[in-house]
KOLDORO-860454 format. One record per residue: residue in one letter; x negated, y, z negated of N, C-alpha, C in turn. Coordinates in steps of 0.02 Angstrom, whole numbers, plus 50000, padded with zeros to 5 digits. Last residue first. Layout:
<kolpas>
AXYZXYZXYZ;...
</kolpas>
This chain:
<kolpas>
X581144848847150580394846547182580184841747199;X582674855847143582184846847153581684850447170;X582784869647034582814866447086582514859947084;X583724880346922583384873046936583224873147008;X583514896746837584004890146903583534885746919;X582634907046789583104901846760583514895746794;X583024918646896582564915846840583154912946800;X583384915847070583614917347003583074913946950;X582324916447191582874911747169582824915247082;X582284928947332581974925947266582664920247208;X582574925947496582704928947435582244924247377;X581804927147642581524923347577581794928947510;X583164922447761582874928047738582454923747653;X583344913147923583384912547844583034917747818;X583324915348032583904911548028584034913147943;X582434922648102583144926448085583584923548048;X581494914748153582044915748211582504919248163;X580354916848046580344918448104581114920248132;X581514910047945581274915147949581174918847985;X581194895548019581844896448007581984905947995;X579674892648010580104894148064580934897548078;X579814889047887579524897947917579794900747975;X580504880547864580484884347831580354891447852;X579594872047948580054871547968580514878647930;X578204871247875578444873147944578984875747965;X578734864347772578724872147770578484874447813;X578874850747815579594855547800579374862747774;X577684848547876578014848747929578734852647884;X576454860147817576684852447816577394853547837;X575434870847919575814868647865576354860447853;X574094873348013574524868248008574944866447929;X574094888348038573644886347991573634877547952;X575004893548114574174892048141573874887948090;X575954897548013576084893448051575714889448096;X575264907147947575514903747914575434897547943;X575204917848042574764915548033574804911148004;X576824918748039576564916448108575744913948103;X576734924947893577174918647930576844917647993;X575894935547940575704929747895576024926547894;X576974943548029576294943848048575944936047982;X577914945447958578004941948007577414937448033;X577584953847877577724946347827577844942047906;X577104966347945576674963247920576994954347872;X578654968847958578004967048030577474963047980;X579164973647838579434965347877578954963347941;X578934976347697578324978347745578584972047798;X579884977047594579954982047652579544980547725;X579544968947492579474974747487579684978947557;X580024955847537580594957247490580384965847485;X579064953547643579634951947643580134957747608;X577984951647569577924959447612578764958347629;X578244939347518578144947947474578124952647507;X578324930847611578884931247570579084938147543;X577034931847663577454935247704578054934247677;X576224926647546576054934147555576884937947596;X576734913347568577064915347503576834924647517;X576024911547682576604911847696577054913747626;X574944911047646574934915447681575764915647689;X574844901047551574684906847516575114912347573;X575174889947633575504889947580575424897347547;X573944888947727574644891147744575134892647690;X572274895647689572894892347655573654894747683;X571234903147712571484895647762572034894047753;X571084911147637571284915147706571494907447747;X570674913647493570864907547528571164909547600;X570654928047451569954921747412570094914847469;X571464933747526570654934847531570364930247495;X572454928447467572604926747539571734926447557;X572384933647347572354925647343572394926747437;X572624947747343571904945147335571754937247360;X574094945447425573354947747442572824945947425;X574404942047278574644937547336573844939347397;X574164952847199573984946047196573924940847251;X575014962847264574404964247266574024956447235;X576414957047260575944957847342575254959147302;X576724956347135576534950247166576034953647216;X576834970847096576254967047073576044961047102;X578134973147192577244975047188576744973047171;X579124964247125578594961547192578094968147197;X579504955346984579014961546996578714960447068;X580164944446984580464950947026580014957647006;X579694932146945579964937446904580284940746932;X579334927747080580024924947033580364928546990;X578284937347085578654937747126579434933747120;X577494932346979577734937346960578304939247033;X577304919147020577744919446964578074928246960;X576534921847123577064917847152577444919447085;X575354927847081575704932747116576494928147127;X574884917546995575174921346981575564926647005;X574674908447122575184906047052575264909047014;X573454914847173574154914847206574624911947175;X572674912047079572844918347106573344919947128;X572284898047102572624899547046572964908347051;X571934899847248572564895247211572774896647163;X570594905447231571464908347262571964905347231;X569674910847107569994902047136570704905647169;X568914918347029568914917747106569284912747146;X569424920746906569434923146943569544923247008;X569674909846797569354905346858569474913946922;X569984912446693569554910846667569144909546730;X571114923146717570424924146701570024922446676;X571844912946784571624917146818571044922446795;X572264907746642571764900746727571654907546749;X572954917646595572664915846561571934909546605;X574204919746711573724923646681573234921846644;X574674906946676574314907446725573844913446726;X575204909446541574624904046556574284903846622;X576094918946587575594919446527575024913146522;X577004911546652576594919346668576084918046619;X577554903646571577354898846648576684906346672;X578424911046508577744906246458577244903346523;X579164917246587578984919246534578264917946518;X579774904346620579404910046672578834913846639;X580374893446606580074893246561579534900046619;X581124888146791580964886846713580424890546670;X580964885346914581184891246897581664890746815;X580374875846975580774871846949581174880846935;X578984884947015579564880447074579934878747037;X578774888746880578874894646910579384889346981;X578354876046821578854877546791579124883246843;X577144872346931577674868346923578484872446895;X576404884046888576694886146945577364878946945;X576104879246748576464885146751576604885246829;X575314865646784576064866746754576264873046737;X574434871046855574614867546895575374865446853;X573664880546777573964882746825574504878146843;X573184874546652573764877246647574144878746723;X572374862946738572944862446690573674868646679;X571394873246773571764867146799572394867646779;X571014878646640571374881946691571634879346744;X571414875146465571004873046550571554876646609;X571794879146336571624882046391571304882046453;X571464862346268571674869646262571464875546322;X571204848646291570914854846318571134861146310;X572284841246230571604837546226570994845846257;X573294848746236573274846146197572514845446190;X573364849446389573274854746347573034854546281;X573644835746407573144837246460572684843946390;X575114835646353574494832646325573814833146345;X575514843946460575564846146415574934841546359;X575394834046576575224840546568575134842846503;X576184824346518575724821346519575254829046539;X577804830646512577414827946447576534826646463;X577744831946639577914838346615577444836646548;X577874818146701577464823246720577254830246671;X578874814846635578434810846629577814817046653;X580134821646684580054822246618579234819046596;X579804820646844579654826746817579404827346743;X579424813746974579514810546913579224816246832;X579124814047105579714816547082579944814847008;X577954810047141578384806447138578934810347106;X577304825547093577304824147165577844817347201;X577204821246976577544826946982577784827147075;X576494810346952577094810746931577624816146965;X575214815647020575624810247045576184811047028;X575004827646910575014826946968575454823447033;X574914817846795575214821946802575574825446868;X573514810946835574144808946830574814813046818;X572864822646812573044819746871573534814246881;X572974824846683573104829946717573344826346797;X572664811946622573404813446610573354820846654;X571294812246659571844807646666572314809846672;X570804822746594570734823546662571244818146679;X570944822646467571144827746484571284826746561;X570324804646422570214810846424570834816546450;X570904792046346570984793246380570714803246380;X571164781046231570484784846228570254789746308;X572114770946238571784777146191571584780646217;X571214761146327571384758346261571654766146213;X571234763346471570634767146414570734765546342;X571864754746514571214752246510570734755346460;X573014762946524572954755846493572274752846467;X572444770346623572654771646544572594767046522;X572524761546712571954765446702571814769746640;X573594759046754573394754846730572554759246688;X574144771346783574514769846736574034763946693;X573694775646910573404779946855573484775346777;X574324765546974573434762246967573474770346902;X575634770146975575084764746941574704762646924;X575414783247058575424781546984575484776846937;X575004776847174574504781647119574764781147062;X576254771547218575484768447212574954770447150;X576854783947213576944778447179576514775047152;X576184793147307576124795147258576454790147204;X575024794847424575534787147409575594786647335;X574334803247475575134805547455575504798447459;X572984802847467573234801447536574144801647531;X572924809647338572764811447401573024808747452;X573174794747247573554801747259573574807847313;X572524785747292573114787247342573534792747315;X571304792047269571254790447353571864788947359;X571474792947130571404796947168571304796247257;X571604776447123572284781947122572084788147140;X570184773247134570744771847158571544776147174;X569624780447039569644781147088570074779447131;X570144773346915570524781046918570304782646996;X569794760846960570484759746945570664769346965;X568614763946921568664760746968569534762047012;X568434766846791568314772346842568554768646895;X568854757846675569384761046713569214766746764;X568494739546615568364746946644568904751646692;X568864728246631568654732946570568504737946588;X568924721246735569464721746696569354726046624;X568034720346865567714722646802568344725446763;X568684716146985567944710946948567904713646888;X569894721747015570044715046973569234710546931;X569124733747057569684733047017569904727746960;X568454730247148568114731947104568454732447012;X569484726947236569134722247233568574723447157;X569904739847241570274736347232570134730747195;X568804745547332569154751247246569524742547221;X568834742247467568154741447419568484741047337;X570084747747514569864740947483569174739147426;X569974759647499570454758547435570334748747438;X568934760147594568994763847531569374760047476;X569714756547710569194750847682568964754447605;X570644765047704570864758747705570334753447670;X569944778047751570374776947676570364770547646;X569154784847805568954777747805569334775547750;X568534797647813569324795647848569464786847862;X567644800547749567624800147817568074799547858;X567924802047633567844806747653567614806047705;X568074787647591568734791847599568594799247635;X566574785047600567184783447660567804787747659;X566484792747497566034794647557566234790147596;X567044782847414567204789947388566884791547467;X566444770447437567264770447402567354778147441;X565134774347397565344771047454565804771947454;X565154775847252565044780847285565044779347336;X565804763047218566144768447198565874774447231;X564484757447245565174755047260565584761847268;X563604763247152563454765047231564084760747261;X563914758747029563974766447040563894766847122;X563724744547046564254747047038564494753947051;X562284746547071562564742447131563534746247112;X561594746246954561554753347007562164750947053;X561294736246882561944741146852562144746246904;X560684724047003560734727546968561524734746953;X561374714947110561154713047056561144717447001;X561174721647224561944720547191561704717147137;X560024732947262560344726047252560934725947228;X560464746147411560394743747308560684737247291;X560914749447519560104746647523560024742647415;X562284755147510561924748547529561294746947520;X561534769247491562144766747432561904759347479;X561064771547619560734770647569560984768347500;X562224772947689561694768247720561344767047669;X563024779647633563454775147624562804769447663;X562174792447657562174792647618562494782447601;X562564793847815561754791547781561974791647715;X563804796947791563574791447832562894790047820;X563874811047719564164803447688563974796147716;X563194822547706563054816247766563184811347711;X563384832647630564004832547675563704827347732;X562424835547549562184839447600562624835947658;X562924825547447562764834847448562774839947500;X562634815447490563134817247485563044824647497;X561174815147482561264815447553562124817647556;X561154815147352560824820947383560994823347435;X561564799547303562024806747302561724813347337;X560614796647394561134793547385561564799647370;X559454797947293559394799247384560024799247403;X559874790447179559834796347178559914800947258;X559834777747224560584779847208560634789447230;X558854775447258558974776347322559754778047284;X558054777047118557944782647161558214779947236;X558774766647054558704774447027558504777847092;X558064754347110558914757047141558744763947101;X556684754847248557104756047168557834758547169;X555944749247368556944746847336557154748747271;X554834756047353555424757047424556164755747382;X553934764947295554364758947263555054759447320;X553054776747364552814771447313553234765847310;X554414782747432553594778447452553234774347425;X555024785447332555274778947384554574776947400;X554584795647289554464791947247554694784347298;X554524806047401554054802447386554064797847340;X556024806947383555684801347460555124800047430;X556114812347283556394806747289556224802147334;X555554825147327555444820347292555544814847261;X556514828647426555894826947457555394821447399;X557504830247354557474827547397557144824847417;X557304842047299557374838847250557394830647310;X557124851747391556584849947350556414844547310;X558474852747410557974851347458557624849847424;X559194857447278559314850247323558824849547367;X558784862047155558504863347200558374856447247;X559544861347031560124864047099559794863947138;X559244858246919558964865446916559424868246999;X559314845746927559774849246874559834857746886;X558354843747016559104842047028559784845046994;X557154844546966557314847647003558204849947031;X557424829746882557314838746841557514846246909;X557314822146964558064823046922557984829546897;X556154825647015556564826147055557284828347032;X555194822446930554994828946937555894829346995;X555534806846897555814811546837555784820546873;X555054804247026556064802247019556084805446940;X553754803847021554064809547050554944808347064;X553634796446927553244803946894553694808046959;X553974783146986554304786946896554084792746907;X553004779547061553534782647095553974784447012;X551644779546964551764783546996552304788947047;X552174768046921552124772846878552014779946907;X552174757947029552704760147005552834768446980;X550854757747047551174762047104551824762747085;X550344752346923550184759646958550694760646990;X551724739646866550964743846903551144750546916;X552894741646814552424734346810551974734946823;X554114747646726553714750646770553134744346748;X554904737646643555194742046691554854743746742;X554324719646616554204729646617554654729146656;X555374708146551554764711146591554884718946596;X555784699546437555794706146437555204707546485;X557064687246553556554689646521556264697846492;X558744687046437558444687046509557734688946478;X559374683746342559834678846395559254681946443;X559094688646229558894684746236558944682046305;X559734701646197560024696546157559644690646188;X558884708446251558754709346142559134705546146;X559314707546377558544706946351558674705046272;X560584711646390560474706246382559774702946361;X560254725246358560714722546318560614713846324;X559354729646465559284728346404559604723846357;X560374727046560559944726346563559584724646513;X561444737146501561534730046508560934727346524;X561384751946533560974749146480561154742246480;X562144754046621561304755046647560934752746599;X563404757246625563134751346630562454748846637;X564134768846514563744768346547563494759146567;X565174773446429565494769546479564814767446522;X564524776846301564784769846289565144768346364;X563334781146216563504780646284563914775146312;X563234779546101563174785246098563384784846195;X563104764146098563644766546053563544774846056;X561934762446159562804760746188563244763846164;X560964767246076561104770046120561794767246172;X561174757345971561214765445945561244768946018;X560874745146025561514746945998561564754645987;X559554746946055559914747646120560674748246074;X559124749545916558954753945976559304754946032;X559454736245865559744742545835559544746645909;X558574726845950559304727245956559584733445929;X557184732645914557704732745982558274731846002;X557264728145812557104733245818557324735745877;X557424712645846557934715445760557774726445797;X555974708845893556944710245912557444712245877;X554634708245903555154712945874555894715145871;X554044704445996554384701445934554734702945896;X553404708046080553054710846024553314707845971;X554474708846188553684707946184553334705146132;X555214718446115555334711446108554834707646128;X554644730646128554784726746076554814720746068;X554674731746283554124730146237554094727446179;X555984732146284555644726346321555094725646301;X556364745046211556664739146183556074732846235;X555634752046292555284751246229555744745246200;X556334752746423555484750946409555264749446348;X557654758346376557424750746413556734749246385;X557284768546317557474764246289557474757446294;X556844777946425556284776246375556684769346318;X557714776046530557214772546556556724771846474;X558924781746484558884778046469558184770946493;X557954797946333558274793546408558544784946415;X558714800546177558374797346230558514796946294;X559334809946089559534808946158559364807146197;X558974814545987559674810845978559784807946061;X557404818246010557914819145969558444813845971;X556404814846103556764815446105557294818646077;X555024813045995555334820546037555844819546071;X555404800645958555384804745909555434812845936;X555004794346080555754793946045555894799445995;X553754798746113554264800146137555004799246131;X553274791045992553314799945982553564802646043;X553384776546009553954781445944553834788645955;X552624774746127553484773646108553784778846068;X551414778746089551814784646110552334781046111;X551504768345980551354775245939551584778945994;X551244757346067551854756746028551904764545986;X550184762146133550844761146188551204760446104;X549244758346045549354764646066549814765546124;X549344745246041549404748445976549374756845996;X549114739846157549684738046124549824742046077;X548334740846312548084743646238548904744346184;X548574735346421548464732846370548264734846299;X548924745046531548134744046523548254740646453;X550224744146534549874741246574549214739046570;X550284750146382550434744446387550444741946462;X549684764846429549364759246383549904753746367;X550824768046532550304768846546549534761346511;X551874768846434551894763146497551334762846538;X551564780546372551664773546333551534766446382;X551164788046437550764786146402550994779346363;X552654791846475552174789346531551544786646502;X553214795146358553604788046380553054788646455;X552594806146348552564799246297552554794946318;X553154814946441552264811146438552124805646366;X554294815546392554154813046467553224810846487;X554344821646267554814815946286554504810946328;X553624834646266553384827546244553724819946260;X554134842546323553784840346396553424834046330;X554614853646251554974850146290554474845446337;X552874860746215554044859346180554184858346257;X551484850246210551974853246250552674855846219;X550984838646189550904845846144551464850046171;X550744833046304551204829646253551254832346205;X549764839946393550554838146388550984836846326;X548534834946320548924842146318549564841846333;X548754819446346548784825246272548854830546269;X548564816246473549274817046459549084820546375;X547174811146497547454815546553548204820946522;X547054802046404546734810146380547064812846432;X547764792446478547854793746419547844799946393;X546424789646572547174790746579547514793646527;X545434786446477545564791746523546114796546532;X545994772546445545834779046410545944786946442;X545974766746547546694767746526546404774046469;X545274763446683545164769946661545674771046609;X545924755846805545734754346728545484756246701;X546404763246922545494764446892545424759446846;X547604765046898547334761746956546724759346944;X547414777046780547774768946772547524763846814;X547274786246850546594784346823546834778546796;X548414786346938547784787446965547174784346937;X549094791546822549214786746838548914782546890;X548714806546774548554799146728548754792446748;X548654811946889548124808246899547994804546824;X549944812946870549924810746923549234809046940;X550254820046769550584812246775549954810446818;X549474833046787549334829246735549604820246749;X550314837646911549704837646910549354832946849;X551644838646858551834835946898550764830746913;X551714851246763551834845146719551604838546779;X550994860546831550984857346762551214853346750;X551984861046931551404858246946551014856446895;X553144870346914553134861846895552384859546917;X551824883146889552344880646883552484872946855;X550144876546917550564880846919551444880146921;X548824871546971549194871446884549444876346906;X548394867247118548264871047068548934872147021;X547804850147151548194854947170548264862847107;X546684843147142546504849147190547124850647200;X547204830047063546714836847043546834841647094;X547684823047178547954825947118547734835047073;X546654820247241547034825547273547374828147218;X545964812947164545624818847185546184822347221;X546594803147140546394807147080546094811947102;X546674796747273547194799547240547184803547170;X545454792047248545474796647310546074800847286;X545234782447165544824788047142545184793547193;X546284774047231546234777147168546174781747149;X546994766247359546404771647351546324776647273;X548064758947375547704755547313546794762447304;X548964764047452548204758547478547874756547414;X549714769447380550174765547432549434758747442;X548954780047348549154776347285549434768347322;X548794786647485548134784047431548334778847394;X550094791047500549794787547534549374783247515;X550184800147365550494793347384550564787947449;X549454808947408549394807547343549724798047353;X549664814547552549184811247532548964806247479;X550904820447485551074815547527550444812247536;X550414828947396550604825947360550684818247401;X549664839147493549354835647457549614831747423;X550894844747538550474838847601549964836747540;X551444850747447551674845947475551244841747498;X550384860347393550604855947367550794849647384;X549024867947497549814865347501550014859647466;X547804872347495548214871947433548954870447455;X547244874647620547114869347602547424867447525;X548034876347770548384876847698547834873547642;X547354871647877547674877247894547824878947811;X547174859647829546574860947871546964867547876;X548324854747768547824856247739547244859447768;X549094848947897549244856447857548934858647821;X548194838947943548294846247981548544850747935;X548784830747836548094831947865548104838747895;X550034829147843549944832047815549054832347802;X550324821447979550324828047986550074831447922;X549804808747911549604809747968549544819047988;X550894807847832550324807347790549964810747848;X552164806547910552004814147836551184814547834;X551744792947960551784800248001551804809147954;X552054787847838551504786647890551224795347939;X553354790347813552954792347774552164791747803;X554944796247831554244793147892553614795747854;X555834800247759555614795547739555224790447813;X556304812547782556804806547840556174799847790;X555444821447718556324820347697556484816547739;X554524818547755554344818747702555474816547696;X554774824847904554474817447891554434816247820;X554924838947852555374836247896555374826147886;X553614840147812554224840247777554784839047796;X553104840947946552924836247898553484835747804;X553524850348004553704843248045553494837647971;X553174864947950553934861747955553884852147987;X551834862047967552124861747903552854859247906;X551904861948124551544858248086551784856848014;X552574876548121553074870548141552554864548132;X551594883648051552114886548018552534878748050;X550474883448127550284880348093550974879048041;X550234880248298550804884748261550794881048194;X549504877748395549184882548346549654885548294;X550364868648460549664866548420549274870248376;X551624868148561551154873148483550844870848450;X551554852848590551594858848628551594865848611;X551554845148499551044844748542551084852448581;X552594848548410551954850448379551554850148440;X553934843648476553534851848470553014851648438;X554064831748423553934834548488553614841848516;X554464836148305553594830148306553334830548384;X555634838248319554884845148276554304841348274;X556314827848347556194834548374555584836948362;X556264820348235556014817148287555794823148331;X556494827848108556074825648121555904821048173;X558274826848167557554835648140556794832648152;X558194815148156558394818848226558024824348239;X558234812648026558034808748075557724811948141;X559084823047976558344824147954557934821247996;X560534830947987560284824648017559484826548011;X560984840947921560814835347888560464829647916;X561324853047991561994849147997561824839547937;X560154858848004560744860847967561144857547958;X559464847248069559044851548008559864852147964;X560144851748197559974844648164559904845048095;X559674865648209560334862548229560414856448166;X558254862048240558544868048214559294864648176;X558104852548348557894851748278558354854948218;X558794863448431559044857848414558834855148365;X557974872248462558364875648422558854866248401;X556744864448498556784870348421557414870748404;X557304859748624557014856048533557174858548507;X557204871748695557964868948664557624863248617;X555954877648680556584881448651557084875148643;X555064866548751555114868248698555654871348651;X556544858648849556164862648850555894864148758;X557784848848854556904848748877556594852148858;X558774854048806558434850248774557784848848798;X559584854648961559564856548903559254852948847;X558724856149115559184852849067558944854649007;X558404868549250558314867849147558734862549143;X557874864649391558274864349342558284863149293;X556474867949468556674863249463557474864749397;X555344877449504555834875849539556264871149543;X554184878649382553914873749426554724873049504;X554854887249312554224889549372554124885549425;X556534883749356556054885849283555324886049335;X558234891049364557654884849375556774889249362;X559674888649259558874893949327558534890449312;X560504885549185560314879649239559844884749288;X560944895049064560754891749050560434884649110;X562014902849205561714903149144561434896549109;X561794897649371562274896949317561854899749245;X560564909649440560894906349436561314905549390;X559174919649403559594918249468559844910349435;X557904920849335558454922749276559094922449366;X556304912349325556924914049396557724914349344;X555774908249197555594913249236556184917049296;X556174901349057556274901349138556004905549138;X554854895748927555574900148958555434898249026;X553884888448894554524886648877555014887948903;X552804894448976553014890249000553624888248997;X552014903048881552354905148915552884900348951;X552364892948703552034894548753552434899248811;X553244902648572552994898448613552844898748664;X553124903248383552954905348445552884901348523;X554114903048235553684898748309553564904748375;X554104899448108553844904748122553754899848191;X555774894048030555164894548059555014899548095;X556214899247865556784898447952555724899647989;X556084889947720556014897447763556154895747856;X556014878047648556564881647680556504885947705;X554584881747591554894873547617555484876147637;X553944893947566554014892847638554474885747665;X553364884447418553424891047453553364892947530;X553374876547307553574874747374553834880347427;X552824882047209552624873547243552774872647304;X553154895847169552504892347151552254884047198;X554284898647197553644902247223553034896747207;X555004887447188555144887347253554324894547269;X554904886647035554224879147080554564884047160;X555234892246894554844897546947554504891747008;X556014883946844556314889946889555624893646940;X555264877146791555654874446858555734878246899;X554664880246670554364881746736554604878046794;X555914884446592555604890546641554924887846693;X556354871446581556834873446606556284881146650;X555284866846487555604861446551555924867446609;X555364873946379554614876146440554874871246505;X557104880746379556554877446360555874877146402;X557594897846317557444893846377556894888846360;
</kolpas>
């Protein structure tokens, strides 16, 4: 385990302890009714007047509450700002309101409450960090070097505590200082990368040239093979600075050529070739400061700790409102947490100028389709289509919005061009989904081949195999071999019904139906939504005897909105009309 990786794990005890815990509230006598006479929820309350809902301390809470869960942070934090006046001693919904304001990006108001939480907390990370960047926001230096300090070394707070008042003492022109702040760090396994490349940008604000170009190379040099691409930018722009362009061109070439669909390095690219100026990445303090908490965030991010990871992203907004890195990042978070509509607010806020603008297209694209916003989806996709003729995410998105929306022609063009585009060089995932399309266009020999090359490129993906062994099991082909690979997705993906139920479906082709039902089952329990499962279960209780219970999952089948011809199918069942014999191994059918 690297030192990156164990003291992440331990930041929810160590940093942010209680930031998700279900509040502690108490509330006044007042909140509740008193007169329990009348409609539920409308008794009228001391004063003799009628509860509406939401007035009352309780219904905030539980609405905040509500809000909170469902993502709306706005709403959370408008609520829980209402309830502080009215629990004033509740030091637990004080904390909650200001993290609440920390994640809706009301940073005024964070700063404001995170006063009070210190007066109750006086080691609360958070509210001291939101201070941190209040300070930094005013140009308050020394002040922000003092909160810095007064948080205690612990966990990510090691690494988070050192940036953060070497960038503090930057403000200061203190660059020395600064500097010494980051040497223990930079001793560090794993943690030289990231205090290099802050010492570096640190002493080339404060002008010290010859010790910005030495941490360049010893955060390149702890890198290994795998720079970031913020330390490459920065040091190729310095280079060239410096004149050095022959040195910077290899640099940014060695990193294209190790990342070759990425657009984040163009920037550069056009720098070492001249066509633009080399200005910093990070240009002042308050930059350098929103860097320390969009690196403590991506790190958080990796580690899965989406709330947390969240909050630090806002604070880095604070510092640098329009960085596209960190409103891309805010961006996917808010995805995460299933608010595609704030999320498609903040994907807009990113110049179009910069490399960010393309990825936040495509993630607009994607968080409409998941709104039910297909149309303007596949327009956005389209348009993106014909601007960047070299590239093929655009294009594979595309066809996934009409392979989904079952405009399975469509799709397999745009899959088609999208090959085309990869010159070659097409991954596993292409030709699987394209596959897909094909198979769904009725376009079997094409389908069958492009699966199989899927295999080729991935040997044993369980995708893959499932989705052409249950193919061969409907066509009632190749059973044998169609078993054995699904067997093979089923223990690599245990818990995935679908694939579960592509083996109970083969072995029920086979005509082993015991073994099916007990598959079929498990897959009904991993996926209980699925009409397709439930109604392949009431095939198997079918053929074994059990005809109440296949009745019973056909009819649940039928709740479960199946597509209108295996509706129709079940229905046919239901009334007697049609019994689910098993089709001969070996006999064709259309799919």
């Amino acid at each position: 385990m690297s030192a990156m990786t164990s003291l992440t794990t331990v930041l929810c005890a160590a940093v942010l302890s209680g930031s998700t815990l279900a509040w502690g509230l108490s509330l006044p006598a007042h909140a509740a009714p008193s007169d329990l006479e009348g409609v539920p929820g409308r008794q009228a309350d001391l004063a003799g007047l009628t509860l509406t809902l939401g007035e009352t301390t309780a219904g905030r809470y539980l609405a905040a509450r509500h809000a909170e869960i469902t993502g709306d942070l706005l709403v959370a934090a408008d609520l829980t700002s209402q309830i502080i006046s009215e629990v004033p001693d509740s030091a637990s919904v004080r904390r909650r309101a200001q993290l609440l304001m920390i994640s809706a990006g009301r940073y005024d108001k964070a700063a404001d409450l995170a006063q009070g939480v210190l007066e109750s907390n006086p080691g609360d990370p958070l509210a001291t960090y939101t201070l941190y960047v209040d300070a930094m926001r005013a140009a308050r230096f020394e002040e922000a070097y003092e909160r810095a300090a007064s948080v205690t070394v612990a966990g990510v707070n090691g690494i988070l505590v050192p940036l953060l008042k070497a960038w503090a003492r930057a403000g200061q022109d203190r660059t020395d200082d600064a500097l010494l702040e980051l040497d223990s760090l930079a001793g560090e396994q794993g943690l030289g990368a990231i205090a290099g490349l802050h010492q570096a940008l640190i002493a080339d604000i404060g002008g010290d040239i010859g010790r910005a170009d030495a941490a360049f190379r010893l955060a390149l040099e702890k890198s290994g093979d795998r720079p970031s691409i913020q330390l490459v930018d920065s040091f190729a722009r310095f280079l060239v600075r410096q004149e050095n362009t022959e040195e910077a061109q290899a640099l940014v070439k060695k990193f294209s050529e190790q990342n070759t669909a990425t657009l984040l390095i163009e920037p550069a690219q056009k720098i070492v070739a001249g066509q633009q100026e080399p200005t910093r990445v990070i240009a002042d303090v308050q930059q350098g400061g929103a860097e320390v908490f969009r690196n403590i965030s991506g790190l958080l991010n990796r580690e899965r700790l989406r709330t947390e990871a969240l909050m630090f992203i806002r604070l880095s907004l604070g510092l640098e409102p329009h960085n596209p890195t960190a409103l891309f990042s805010l961006g996917q978070l808010l995805e995460r947490r299933s608010r595609d509509d704030l999320a498609i607010d903040i994907y807009r806020q990113i110049n179009s100028a910069t490399p960010y603008s393309w990825y936040a297209r495509l993630s607009v694209a994607d968080a409409l389709h998941g709104l039910e916003q297909s149309d303007e989806a596949i327009s956005i996709l389209r348009d993106m289509v014909d601007e960047r003729t070299d590239r093929s995410d655009a294009v594979q998105a595309l066809a996934d919005i009409y392979r989904i929306e079952e405009r399975y022609p469509e799709s397999v063009d745009a899959y088609d061009l999208a090959y085309e585009r990869e010159g070659g060089n097409a991954d596993w995932r292409l030709y699987y989904t394209r596959g897909i399309a094909l198979e769904r266009a009725k376009i079997w020999d094409r389908a069958e081949k492009d699966f199989l090359k899927a295999l080729d490129l991935e040997p044993d993906q369980p995708l893959v195999l499932n989705y052409l062994g249950y193919s061969w099991v409907e066509l009632g082909i190749q059973l044998e071999r169609a078993k054995t690979m699904i067997e093979t997705a089923v223990a690599k993906r245990p818990e995935d019904g679908y694939i579960t139920d592509s083996l109970g479906w083969v072995l029920y082709r086979l005509g082993d139906y015991p073994a099916a039902v007990g598959h079929l089952e498990r897959a009904v329990e991993l996926e209980p939504g699925d009409p397709v499962i439930n109604d392949h279960l009431g095939d198997a209780y079918w053929i074994v005897g059990r005809k109440n219970e296949a009745r019973f999952q056909w009819i649940r089948a039928l709740s479960l909105e199946p597509s209108a011809e295996d509706e129709a199918e079940i229905r046919l069942k239901l009334e007697g009309k049609k019994e689910p014999t098993p089709q001969p191994p070996g006999k064709n059918r259309d799919i």
